[in-house]
VOBAVO-851384 format. One line per field, with one value per residue (C-alpha): residue number from 1; x, y, z. Coordinates in nm, 4 decimals. Layout:
<sites>
pos	c(NUM_...)
X	c(X_...)
Y	c(Y_...)
Z	c(Z_...)
</sites>
This chain:
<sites>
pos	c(1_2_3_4_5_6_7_8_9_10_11_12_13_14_15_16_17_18_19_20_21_22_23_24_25_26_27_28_29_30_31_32_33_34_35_36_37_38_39_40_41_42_43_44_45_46_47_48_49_50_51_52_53_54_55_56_57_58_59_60_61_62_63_64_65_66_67_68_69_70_71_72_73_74_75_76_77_78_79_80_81_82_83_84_85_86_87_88_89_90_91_92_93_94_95_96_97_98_99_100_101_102_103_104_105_106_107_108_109_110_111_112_113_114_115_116_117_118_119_120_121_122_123_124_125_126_127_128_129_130_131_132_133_134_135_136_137_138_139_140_141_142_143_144_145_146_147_148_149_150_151_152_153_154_155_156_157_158_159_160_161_162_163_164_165_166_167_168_169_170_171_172_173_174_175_176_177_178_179_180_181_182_183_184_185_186_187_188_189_190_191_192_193_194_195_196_197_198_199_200_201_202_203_204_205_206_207_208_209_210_211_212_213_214_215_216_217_218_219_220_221_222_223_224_225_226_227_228_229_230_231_232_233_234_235_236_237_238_239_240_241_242_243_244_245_246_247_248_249_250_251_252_253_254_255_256_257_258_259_260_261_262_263_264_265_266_267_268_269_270_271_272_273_274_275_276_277_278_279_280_281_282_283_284_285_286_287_288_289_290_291_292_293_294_295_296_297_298_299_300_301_302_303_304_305_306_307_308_309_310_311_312_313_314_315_316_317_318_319_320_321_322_323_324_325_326_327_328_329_330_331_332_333_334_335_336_337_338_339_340_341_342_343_344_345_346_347_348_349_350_351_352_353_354_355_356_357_358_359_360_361_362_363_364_365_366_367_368_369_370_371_372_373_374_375_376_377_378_379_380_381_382_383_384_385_386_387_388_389_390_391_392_393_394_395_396_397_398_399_400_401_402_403_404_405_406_407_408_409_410_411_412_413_414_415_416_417_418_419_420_421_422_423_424_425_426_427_428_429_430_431_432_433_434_435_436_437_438_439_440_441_442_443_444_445_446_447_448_449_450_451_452_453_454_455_456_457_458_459_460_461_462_463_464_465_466_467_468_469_470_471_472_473_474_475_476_477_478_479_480_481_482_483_484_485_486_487_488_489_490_491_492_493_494_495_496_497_498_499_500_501_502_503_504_505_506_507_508_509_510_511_512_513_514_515_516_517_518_519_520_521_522_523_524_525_526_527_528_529_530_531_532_533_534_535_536_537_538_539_540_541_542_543_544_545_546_547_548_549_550_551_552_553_554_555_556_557_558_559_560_561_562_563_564_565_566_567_568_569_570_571_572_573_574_575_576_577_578_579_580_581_582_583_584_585_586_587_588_589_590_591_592_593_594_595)
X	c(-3.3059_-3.5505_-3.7448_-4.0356_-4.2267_-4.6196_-4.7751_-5.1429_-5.3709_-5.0317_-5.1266_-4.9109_-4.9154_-4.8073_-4.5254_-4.3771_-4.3966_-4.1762_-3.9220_-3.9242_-3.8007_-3.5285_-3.1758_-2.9438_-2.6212_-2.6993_-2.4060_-2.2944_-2.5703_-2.8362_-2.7734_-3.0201_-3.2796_-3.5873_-3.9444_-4.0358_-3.6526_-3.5284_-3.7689_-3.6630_-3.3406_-3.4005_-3.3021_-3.5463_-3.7355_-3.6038_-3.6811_-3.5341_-3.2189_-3.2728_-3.0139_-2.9520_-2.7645_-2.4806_-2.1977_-2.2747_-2.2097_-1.9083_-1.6792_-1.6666_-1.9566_-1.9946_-1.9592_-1.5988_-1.7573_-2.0603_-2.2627_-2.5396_-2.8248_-3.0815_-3.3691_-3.6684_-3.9167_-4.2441_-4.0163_-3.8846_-4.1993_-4.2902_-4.0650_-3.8761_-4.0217_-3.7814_-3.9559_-3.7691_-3.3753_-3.1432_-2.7965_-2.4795_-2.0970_-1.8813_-1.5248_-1.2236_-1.0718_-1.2082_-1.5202_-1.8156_-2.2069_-2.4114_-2.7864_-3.0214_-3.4008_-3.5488_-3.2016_-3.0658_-2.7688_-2.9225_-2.6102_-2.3115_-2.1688_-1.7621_-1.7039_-1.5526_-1.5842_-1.8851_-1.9300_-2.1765_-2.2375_-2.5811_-2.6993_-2.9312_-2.9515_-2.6372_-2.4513_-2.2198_-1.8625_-1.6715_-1.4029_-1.2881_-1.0207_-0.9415_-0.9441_-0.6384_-0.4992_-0.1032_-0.0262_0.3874_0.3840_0.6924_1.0841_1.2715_1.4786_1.5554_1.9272_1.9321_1.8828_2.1272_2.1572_2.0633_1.7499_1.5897_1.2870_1.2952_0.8972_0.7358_0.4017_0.0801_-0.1615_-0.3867_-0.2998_0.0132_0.3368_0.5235_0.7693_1.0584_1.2302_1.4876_1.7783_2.0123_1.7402_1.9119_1.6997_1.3803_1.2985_1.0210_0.9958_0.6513_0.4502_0.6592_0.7539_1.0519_1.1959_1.4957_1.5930_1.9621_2.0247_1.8463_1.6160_1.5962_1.2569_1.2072_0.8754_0.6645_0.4256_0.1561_0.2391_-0.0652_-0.1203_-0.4956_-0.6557_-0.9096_-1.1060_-0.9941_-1.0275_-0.6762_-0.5820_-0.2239_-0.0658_0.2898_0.5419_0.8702_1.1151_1.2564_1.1954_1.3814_1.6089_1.7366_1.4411_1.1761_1.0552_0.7365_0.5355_0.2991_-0.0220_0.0626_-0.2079_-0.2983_0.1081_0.2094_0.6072_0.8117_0.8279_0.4513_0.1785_-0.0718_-0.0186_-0.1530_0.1941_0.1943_0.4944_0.6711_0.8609_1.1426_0.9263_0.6779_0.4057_0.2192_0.1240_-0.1208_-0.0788_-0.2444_-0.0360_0.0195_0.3835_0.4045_0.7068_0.8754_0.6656_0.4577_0.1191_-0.0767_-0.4044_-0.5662_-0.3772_-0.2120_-0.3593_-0.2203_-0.3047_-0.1263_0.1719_0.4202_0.3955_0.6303_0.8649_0.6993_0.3181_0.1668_-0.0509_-0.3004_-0.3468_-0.7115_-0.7563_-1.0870_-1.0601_-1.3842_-1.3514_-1.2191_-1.3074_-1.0101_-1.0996_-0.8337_-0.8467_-0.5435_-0.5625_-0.3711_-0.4410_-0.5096_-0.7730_-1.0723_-1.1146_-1.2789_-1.6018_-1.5087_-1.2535_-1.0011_-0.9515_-1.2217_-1.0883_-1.0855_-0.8752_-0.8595_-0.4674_-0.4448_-0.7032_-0.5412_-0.2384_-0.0515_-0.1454_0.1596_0.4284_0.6720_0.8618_1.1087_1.3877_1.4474_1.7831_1.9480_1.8089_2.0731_1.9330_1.9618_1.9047_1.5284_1.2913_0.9500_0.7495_0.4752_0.1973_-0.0982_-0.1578_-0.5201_-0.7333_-1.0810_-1.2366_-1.1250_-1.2181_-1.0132_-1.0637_-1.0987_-1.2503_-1.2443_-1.5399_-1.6799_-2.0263_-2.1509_-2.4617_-2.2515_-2.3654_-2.1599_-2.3556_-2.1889_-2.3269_-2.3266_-2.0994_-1.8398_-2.1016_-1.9647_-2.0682_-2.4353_-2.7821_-2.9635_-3.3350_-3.1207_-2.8571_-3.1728_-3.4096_-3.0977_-3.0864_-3.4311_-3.4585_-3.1380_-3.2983_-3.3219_-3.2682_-3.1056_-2.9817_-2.6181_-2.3837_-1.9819_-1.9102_-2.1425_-2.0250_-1.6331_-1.7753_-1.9275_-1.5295_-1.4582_-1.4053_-1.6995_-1.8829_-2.1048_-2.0658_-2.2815_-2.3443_-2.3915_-2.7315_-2.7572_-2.4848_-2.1166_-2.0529_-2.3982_-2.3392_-2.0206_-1.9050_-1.9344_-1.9381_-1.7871_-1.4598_-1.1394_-0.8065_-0.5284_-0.2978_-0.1583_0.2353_0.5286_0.7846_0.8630_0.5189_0.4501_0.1149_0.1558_0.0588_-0.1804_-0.5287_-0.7774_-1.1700_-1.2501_-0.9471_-1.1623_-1.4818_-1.2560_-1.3590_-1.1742_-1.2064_-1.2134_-1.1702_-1.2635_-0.9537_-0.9858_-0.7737_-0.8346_-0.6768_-0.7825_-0.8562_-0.6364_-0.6955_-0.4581_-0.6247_-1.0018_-1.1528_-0.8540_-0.8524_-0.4629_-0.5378_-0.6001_-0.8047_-1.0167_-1.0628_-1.1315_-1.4148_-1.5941_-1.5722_-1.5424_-1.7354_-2.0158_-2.0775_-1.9537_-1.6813_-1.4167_-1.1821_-0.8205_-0.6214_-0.3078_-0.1829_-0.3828_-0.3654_-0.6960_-0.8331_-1.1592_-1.0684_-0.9309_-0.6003_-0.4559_-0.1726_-0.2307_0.1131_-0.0776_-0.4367_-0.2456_-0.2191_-0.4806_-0.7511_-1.0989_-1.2409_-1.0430_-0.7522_-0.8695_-0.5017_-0.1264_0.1705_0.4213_0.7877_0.6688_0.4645_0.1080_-0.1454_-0.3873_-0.6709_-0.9294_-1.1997_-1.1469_-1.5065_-1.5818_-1.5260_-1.2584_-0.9536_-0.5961_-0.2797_0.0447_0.3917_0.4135_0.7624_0.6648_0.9250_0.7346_0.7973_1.1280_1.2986_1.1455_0.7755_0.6059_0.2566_0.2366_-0.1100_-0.4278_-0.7828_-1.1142_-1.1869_-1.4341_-1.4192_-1.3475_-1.3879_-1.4708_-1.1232_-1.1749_-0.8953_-0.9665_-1.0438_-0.9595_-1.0345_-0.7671_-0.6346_-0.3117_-0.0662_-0.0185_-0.3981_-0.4643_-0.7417_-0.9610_-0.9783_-1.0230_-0.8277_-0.5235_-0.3954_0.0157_0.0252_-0.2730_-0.5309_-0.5798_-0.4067_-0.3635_-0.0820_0.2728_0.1804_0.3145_-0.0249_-0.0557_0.3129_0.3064_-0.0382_0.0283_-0.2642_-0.6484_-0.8474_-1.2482_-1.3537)
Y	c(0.9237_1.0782_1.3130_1.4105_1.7023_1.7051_1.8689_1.9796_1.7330_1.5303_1.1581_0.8983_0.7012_1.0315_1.0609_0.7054_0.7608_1.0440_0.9150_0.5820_0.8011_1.0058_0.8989_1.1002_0.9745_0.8702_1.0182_0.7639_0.8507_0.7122_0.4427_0.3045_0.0232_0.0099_-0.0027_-0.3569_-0.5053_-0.3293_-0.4396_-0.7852_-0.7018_-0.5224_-0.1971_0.0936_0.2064_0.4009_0.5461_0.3658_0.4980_0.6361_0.5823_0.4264_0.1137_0.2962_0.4955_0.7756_1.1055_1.2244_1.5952_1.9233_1.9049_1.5644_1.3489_1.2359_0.9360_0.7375_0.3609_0.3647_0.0995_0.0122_0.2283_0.2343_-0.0529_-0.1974_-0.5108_-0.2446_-0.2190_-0.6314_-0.8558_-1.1143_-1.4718_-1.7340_-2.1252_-2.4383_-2.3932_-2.6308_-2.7113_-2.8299_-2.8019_-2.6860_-2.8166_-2.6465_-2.5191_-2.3222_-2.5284_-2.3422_-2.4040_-2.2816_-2.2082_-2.2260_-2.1998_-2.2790_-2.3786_-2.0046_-1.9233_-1.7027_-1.7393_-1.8119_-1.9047_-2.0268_-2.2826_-2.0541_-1.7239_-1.5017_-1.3000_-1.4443_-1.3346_-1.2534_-1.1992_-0.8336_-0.5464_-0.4616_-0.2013_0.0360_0.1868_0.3985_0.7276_1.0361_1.2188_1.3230_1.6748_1.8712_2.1375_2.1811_2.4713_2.3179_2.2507_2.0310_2.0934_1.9197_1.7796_1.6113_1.7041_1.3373_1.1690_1.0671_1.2576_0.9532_0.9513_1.2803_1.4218_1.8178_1.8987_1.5707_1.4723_1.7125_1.5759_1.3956_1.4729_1.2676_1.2924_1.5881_1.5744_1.8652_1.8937_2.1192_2.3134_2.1639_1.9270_2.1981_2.4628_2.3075_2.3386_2.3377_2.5460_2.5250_2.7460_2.7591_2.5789_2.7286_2.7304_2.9358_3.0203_2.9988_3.0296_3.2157_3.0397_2.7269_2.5994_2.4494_2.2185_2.0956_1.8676_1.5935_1.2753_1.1800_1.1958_1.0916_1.4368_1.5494_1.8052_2.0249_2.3511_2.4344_2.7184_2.8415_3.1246_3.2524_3.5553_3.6375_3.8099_4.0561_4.2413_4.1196_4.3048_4.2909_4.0523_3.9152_3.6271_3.3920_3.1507_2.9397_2.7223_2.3889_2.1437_1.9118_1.7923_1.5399_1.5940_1.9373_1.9693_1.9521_2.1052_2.3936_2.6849_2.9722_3.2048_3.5203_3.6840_3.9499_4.2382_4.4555_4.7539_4.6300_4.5009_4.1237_4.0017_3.6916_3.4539_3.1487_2.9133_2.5106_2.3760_2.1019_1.9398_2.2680_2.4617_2.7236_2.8861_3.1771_3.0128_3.4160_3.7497_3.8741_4.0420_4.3346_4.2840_4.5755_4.7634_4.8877_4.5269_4.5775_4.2443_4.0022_4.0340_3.6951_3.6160_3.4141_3.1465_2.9891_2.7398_2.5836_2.3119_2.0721_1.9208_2.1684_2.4732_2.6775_2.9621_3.1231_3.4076_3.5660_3.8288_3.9937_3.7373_4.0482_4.1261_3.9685_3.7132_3.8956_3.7398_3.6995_3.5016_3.7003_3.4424_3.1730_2.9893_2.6328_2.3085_1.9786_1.8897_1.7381_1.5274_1.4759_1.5340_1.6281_1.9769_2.1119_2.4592_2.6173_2.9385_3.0511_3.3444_3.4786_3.4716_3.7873_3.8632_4.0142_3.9647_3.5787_3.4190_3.5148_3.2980_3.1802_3.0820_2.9449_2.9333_2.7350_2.4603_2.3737_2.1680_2.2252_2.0108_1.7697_1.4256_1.0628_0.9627_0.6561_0.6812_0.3176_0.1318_-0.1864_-0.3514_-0.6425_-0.7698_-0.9227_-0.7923_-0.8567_-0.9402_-1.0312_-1.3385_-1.2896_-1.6080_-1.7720_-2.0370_-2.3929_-2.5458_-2.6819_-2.5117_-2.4820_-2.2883_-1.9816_-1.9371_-2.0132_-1.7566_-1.4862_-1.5738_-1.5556_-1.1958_-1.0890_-1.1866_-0.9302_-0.6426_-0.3539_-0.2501_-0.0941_-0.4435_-0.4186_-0.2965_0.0174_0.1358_0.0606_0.3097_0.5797_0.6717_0.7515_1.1420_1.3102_1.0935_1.2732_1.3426_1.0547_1.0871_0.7905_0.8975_0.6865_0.4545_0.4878_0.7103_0.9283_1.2454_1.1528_1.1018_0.7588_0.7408_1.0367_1.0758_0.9705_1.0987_0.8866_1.0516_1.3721_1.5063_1.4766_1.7980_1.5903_1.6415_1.2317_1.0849_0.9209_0.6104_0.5350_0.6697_0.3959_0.3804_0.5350_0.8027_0.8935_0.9494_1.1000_0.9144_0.7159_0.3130_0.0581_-0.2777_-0.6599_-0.7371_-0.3828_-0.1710_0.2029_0.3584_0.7543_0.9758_1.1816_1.4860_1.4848_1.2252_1.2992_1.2068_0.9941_0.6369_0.3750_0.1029_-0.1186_0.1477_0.1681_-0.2119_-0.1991_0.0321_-0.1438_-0.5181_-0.4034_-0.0731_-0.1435_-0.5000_-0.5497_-0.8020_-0.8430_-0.6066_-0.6209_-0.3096_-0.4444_-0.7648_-1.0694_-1.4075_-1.5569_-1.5263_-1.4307_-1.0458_-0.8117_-0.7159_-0.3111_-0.4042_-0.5495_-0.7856_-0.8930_-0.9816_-1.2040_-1.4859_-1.4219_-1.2033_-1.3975_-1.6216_-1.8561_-1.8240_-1.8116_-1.8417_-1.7370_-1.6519_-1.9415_-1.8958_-1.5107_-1.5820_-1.3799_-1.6139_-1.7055_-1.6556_-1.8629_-1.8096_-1.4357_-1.2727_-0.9354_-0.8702_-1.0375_-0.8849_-0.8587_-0.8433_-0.7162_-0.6989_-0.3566_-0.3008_0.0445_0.0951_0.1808_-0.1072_-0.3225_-0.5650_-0.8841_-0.7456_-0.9561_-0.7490_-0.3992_-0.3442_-0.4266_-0.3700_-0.4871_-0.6909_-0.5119_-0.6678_-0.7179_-0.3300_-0.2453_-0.3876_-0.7144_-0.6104_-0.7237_-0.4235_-0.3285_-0.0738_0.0035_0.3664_0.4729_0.7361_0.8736_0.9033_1.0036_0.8118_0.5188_0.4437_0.2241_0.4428_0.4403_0.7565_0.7098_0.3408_0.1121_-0.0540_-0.3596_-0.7235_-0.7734_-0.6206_-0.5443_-0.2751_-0.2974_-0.4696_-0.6761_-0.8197_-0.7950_-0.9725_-1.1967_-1.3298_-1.3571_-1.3444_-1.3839_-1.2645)
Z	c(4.3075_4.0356_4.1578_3.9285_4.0083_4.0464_3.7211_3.7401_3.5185_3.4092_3.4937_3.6592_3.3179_3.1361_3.3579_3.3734_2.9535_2.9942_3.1987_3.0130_2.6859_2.9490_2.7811_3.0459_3.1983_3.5672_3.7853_4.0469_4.3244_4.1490_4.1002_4.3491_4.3897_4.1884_4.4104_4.3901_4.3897_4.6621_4.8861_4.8071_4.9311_5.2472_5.1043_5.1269_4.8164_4.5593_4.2156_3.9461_3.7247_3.3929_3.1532_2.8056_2.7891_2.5949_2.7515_2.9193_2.7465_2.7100_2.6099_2.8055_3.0852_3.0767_3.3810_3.5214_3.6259_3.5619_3.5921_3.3793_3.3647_3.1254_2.9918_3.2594_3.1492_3.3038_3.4394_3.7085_3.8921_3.9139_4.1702_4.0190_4.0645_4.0785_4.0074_4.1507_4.2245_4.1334_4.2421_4.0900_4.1521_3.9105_3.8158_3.9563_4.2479_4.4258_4.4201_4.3043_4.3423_4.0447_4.0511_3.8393_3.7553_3.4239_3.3046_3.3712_3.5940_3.9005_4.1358_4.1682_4.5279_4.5630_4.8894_5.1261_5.0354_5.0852_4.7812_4.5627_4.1445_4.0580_3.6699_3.6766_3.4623_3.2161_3.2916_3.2245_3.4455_3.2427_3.3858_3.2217_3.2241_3.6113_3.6693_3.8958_3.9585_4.0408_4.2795_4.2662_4.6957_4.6286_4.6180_4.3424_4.2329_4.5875_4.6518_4.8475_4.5349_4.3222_3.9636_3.7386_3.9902_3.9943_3.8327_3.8080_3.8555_3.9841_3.9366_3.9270_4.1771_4.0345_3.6702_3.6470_3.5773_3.4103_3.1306_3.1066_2.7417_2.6165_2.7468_3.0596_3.3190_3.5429_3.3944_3.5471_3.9549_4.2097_4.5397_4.7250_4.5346_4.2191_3.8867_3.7379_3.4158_3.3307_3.0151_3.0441_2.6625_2.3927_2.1504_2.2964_2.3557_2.7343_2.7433_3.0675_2.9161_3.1538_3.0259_2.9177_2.5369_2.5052_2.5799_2.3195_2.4575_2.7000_2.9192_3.0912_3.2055_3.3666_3.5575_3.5020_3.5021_3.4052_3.7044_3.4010_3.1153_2.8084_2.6294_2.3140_2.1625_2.3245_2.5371_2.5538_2.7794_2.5904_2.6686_2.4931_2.3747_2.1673_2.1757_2.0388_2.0874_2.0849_1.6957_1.6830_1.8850_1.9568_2.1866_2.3029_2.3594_2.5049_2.3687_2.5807_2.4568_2.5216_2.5950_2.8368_2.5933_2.5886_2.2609_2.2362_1.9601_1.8629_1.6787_1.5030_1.5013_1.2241_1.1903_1.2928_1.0577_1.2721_1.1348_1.2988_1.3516_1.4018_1.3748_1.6859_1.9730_2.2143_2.5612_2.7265_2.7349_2.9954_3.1948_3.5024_3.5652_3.8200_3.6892_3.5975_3.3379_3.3045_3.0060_2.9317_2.6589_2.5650_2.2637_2.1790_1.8985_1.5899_1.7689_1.9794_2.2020_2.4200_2.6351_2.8307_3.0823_3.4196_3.6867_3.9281_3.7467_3.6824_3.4092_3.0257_2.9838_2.5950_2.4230_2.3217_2.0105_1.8739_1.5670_1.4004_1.2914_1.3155_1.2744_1.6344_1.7690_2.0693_2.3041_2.6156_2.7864_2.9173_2.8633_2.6753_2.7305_2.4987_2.4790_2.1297_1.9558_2.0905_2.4203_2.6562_3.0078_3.0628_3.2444_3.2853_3.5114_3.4134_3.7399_3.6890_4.0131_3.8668_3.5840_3.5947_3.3965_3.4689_3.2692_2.9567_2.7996_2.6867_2.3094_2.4575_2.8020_2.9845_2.9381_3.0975_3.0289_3.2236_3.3910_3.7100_3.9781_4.3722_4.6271_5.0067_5.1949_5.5708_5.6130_5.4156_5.1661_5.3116_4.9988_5.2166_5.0112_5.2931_5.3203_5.4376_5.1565_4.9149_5.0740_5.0723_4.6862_4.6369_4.8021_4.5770_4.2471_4.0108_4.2685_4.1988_4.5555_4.5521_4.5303_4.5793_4.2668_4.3340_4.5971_4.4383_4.1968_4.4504_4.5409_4.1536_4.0109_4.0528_4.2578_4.4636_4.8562_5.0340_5.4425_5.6857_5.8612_6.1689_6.3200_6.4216_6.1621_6.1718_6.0001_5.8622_5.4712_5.3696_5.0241_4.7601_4.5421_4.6944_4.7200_4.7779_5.0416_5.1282_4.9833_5.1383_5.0374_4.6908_4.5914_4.6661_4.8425_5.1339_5.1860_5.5625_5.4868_5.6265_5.5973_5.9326_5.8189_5.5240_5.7237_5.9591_6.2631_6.5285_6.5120_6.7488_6.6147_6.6986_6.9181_7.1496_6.9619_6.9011_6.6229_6.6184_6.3233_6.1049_6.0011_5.7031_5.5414_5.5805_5.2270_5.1042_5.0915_5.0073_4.7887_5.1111_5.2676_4.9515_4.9781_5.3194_5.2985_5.0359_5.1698_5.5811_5.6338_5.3652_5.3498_5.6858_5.6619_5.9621_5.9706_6.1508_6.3084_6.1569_6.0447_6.1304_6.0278_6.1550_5.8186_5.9384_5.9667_5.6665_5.7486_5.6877_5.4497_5.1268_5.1783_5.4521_5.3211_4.9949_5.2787_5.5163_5.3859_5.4696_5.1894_4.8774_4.6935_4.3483_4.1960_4.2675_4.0901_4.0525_3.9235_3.8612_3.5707_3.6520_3.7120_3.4527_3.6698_3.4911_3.7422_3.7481_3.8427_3.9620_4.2901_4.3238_4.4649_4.2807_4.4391_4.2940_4.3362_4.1877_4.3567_4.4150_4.6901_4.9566_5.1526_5.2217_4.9867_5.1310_5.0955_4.7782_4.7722_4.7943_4.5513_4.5736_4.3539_4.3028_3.9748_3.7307_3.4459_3.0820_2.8944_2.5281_2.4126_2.6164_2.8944_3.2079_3.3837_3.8387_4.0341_4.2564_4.4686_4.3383_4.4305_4.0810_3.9882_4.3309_4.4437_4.3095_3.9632_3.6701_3.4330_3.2983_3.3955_3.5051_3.4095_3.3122_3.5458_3.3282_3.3952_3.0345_2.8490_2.9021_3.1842_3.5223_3.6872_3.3939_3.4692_3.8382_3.9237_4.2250_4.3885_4.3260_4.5910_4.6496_4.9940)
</sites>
């Protein structure tokens, strides 16, 4: 909500002028009904967005999520007046009612189901880079794997997975609190890199130490970014030498070729073994600042080193620590408490534009217009009320903290980003967290049964969870404790709701060719064999999202919660949320659904 302060001898007209020219990204909370449409909708009044009908701004400071709407107009404050309604089925299965008024679609309804399409204002979903922070509460590798089958530092919550390079796989570990690197050999690079290469801007930061002294020649820890592979890359390396002393050097490797970007800097001298330092690394766009200082002290106010170029547009944030040729103590231990990035932007941040909006019927549309269904599509015309694909939004990074403020769940958080689960000791999310476990808040459901709340998973929502409390806690369709196969009631599992979550089947995999889903529309739900291994061998579905739609690239475009991006999201981030492609979800689609 806008809220405009009251300016002595500033007129209402003045006002509306001003925040007609406004051309801000709206974060996720505002995007609320307008004055005259909500009230057509039942919703209470609200002020209007303000946005332009481009992206919302991105780089450093910009928001991690956003919807934006079109720029504030005069057709905001008038209702929308619908003339005579016409009917018509389309062809197809599932059957589908269009309506129209003056020869324009104003509804869509499918026979069955109870979400219903609506043309409104365009707008705009898009989601940056995720922001995390790895503290290393894992142990790997997992001695009960097999060798061919272990991974030697896991995944960073939330940021993805990490790559190790260089030396034996041996020389990389986690204990809880701790990633380790040991240099077992001298002058042999070791590199920890997040495998995602489309970072452009970017403030990281990390915290490490070595457990000796060198001797002989020195060793390094380094701040990679803008990586592109281990021959080329940025860092910021602290170099450590044989008498106590930290040296901080700003450097380009190109093609193995490594130029000083500024002239070295002496931090100390007479560093005892065991004292971490602490890396920081702000890139936008050509400009580099770094700054490196004694994490038990407080962090300099000025960058150390400020300089300029444009080799690397982009590329993985990550590590390196190195041991000259000729030290004498290995091995010597890098452990490294903290990798952080604290804020940082996609070249390419996921973008979809659409005027759909997702509206939920009260009961499944049995294909009869009657003076009900018409009056309900009457009120939703042109209103700008929260729909399904709002709220899917309101659980994206950086959505804001939203509290229920009467009802069951009075007090409680009911909208706001989501995590996905908490770890297990290898670092993985588990899978359980419900709606009612997100609000943290007990449940009792249709058929009696109480299931109480967790406190482990307060603020995290599982893909079916996510689903859940979009369709079932905010637009108030049946939910199941467990399985169910009335179809009237949304079931826990995803494997169970591909055969009896309420509504249509809009189309199915056959022979395990995805499904061309021709009647995709937002809002729709998408099931996948993902064959993620969390459930047994004769489980088909073990994924589900909510259709967005088509993005800049024309990719069909979900929103789903997933273990590696921890939480819901639309982005790429650990494997692609798009159902086009040669990604896993593209190739694993099962089932479309429409509630």
């Amino acid at each position: 909500m806008i809220d405009t302060p009251r300016v002595a001898g500033t007129s209402r007209r003045s006002l509306l002028t001003a925040l007609t020219a406004t051309a801000a990204a709206v974060p996720l909370a505002s995007l609320t009904a307008t004055p005259a449409r909500a009230a057509q909708a039942g919703a209470p009044a609200a002020a209007p967005a303000v946005a332009p009908p481009t992206a919302p701004v991105t780089g450093l400071g910009g928001p991690r999520s956003a919807v934006t709407v079109a720029r504030l107009g005069a057709d905001w404050f008038g209702p929308v007046t619908l003339g005579a309604l016409t009917t018509g089925v389309l062809p197809g299965t599932p059957a589908r009612t269009e309506v129209t008024s003056g020869g324009k679609r104003v509804a869509l309804l499918t026979h069955g189901a109870r979400t219903v399409v609506l043309p409104g204002p365009e707008r705009t979903f898009t989601e940056d880079k995720r922001l995390f922070a790895d503290d290393f509460q894992r142990t790997l590798p997992d001695p009960a794997l097999p060798e061919a089958d272990r991974v030697y530092w896991g995944t960073a919550p939330g940021g993805g997975g990490w790559t190790t390079l260089g030396g034996s796989a041996t020389d990389f570990s986690v204990t809880p609190g701790a990633g380790v690197i040991s240099l077992t050999t001298d002058y042999a690079s070791r590199h920890a890199s997040i495998r995602d290469g489309e970072i452009t801007d970017v403030d990281v930061r990390a915290v490490a130490g070595f457990d000796k002294v060198p001797t002989g020649q020195a060793c390094s820890y380094a701040l990679s970014f803008g990586y592109q592979d281990s021959h080329n890359n940025y860092r910021a390396r602290l170099s450590f030498t044989t008498t106590g002393a930290v040296e901080l050097r700003v450097e380009k490797e190109v093609a193995d070729a490594v130029t000083q970007l500024a002239p070295a800097v002496s931090l100390a001298t007479g560093v005892p073994a065991g004292t971490n330092w602490t890396i920081r690394v702000r890139r936008e766009g050509t400009r580099i600042q770094v700054k490196a200082w004694r994490t038990a002290t407080a962090e300099p106010a000025a960058w150390t080193t400020e300089t300029d170029d444009a080799t690397f547009t982009k590329g993985r944030v990550g590590l390196r620590a190195l041991a000259n040729d000729g030290c004498t103590n290995l091995p010597v231990k890098l452990t490294v408490s903290r990798f952080e990035v604290t804020d940082a932007t996609w070249e390419a941040p996921p973008t979809v534009t659409h005027s759909d909006w997702v509206r939920v019927l009260d009961q499944p549309f049995d294909g009869t217009w009657t003076p009900a269904v018409e009056a309900q599509i009457r009120a939703w015309a042109g209103s700008t009320a929260p729909d399904v694909l709002a709220y899917a939004a309101m659980f994206l990074p950086g959505a804001p903290a939203v509290n229920a403020g009467a009802g069951t769940a009075a007090g409680k958080q009911v909208l706001g980003q989501a995590g996905y689960g908490y770890l297990d000791p290898q670092g993985n999310r588990y899978e359980g967290a419900d709606f009612h476990e997100y609000m943290n808040l007990g449940w009792t459901f249709p058929d009696g049964t109480y299931t109480g709340p967790s406190s482990k998973q307060v603020g995290n929502l599982d893909c079916s969870g996510y689903t859940r409390m979009v369709f079932g806690y905010h637009h108030k369709v049946p939910l199941a404790a467990g399985s169910d196969t009335s179809g009237t009631r949304l079931p826990r599992k995803s494997r169970d709701m591909v055969d009896h979550a309420p509504g249509v089947r809009v189309d199915r995999t056959a022979g395990g060719t995805p499904p061309a889903a021709a009647q995709l529309q937002p809002g729709d739900l998408v099931l996948f064999n993902a064959d993620s291994g969390d459930d047994s061998t004769t489980v088909t579905v073990d994924h589900v999202g909510i259709y967005l739609g088509k993005d800049t690239n024309g990719r069909r475009r979900f929103l789903s919660s997933r273990k590696t991006g921890n939480g819901p999201t639309m982005s790429d981030l650990a494997g692609s949320s798009t159902l086009d492609g040669t990604g896993t979800y593209a190739t694993k689609l099962h089932t479309v659904h429409r509630i």
